[in-house]
N, C-alpha and C positions, 0 to 999 in steps of 0.2 A: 769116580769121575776120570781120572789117569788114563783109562783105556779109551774110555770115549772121545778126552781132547787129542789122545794119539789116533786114533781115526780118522778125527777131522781135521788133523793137522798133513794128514796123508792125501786127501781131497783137495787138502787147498794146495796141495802141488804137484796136482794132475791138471788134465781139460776140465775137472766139475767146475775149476776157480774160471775159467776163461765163462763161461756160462752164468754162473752165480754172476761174475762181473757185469756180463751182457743185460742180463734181468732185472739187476740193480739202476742199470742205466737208463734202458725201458719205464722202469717205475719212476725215476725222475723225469722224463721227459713225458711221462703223461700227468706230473703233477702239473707240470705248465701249461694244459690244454686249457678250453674255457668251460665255462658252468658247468654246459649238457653233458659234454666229455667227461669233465670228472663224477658229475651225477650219472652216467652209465655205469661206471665203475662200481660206485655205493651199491647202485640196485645187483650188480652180479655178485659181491659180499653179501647182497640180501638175502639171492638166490643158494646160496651155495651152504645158508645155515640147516645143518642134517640132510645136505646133501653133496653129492661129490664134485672138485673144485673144476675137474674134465667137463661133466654135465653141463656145469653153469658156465664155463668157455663156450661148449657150444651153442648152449641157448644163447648167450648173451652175443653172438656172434649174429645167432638170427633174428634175431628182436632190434637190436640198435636202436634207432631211432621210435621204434615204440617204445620203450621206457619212458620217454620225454612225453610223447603226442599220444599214444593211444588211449583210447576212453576205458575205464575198469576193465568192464564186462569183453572187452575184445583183446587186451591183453590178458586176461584169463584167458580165453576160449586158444588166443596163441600157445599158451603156455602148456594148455592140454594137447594141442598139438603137435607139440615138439614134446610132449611125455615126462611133462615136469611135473613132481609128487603132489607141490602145493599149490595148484594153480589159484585159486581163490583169495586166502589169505597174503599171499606173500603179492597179488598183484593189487589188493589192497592198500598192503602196505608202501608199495613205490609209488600209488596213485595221492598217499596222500603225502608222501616225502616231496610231492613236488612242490609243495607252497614253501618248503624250505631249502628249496637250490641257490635261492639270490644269498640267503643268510649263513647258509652251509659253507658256500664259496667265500664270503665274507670275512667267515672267522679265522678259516685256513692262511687267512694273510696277517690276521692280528692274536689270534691265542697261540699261548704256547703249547709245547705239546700236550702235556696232560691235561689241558684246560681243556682242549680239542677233542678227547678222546672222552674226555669226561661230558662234555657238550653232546656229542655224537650220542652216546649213550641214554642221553638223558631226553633228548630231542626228535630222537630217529626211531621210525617204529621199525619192527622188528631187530634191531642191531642190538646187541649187545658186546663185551668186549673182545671177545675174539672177532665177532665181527667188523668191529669199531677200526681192531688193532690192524685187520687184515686189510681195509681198508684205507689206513694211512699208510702201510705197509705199501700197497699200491700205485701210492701216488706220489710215493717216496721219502716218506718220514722214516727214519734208519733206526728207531730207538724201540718197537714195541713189537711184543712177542704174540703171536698168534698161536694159542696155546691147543689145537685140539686133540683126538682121540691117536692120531699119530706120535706126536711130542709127545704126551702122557706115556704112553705106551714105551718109548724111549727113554726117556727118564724113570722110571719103572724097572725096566730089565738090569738098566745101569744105578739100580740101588740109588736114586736121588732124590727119591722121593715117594709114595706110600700111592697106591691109585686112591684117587678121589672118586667119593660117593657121589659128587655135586663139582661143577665149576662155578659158583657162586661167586661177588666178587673178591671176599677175601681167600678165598681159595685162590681166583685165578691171579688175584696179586703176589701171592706167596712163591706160587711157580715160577711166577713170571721173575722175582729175586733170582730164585734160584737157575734160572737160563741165563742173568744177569752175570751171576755169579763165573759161570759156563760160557760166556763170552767174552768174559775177561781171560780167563785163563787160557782162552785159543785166538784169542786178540782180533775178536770180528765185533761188533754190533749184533744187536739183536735181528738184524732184515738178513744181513748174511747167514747168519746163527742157524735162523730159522729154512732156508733154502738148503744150507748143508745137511741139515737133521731130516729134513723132508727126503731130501735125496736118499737118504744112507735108507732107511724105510719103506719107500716105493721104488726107488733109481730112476725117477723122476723130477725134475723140476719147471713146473708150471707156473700160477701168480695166487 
């Protein structure tokens, strides 16, 4: 671990930190948008499960206001348009997320975090917790790890931990300690955590 909190202690006092800052602010200021706004968001977490996080900016760029309004069969047929893997199931899946924007938005004011994530989980088709986490992650919850083939990979070369057969949930809770762990000792939260480790990986930072 040694090496890699000295990495990322070398990040946070370059430009990466003036950016991480910037994105973090971003994602607060879109948790305070209304419903459909943050239900755009959800559906581009939806979009972006086994697929790339670029892709689903873009799509999610040209879609907008379909998420909300379009009928199934036409935000599919969008979705093959713009050369999205899943067009069918995944526009499935936001068409029927939509009966729960009033009650999604709801809980966001009254559960706590893990209740939230745990709710999302249990209530939102296609999400699971990386996508759950990536989504509060978005909209500005500071506390939860978006674990995927990136991180893994990272924690992996830096001997922290063994590659998993499965992200299951008790897998992906186990990891998720252990970044916990790795955020304490470079003195960030898990949203920063996560944007720094992403970086070091691609040399990018997106959402």
């Amino acid at each position: 671990m040694r090496k890699l909190v000295e990495k990322i202690d070398l990040l946070k006092r370059g430009k990466t930190a003036e950016t991480v800052k910037s994105r973090l602010e971003s994602f607060k200021s879109l948790g305070e948008k209304n419903k459909e706004e943050i239900f755009k968001e959800l559906c581009f977490c939806t979009l972006t499960a086994n697929y790339s996080a670029e892709g689903g900016i873009r799509i999610q760029k040209q879609v907008n206001e379909g998420f909300v309004c379009l009928p199934q069969a036409e935000l599919s047929e969008r979705f093959k348009e713009l050369g999205y893997r899943f067009p069918n199931i995944r526009s499935q899946y936001i068409c029927a997320n939509r009966n729960k924007i009033d009650e999604l938005y709801s809980n966001l004011k009254k559960l706590n975090d893990k209740e939230m994530r745990e709710w999302i989980v249990e209530n939102i088709k296609g999400i699971g917790y990386k996508e759950a986490s990536h989504f509060l992650r978005n909209i500005g919850y500071l506390d939860y790890a978006i674990i995927d083939f990136h991180i893994v990979d990272i924690l992996v070369k830096n001997k922290m931990i063994e590659k998993p057969k499965n992200l299951n949930k008790k897998k992906y809770l186990e990891i998720e300690d252990v970044l916990r762990k790795l955020a304490k000792a470079t003195g960030l939260n898990l949203a920063e955590l996560d944007l720094y480790l992403w970086y070091m990986e691609t040399g990018k930072i997106l959402k």
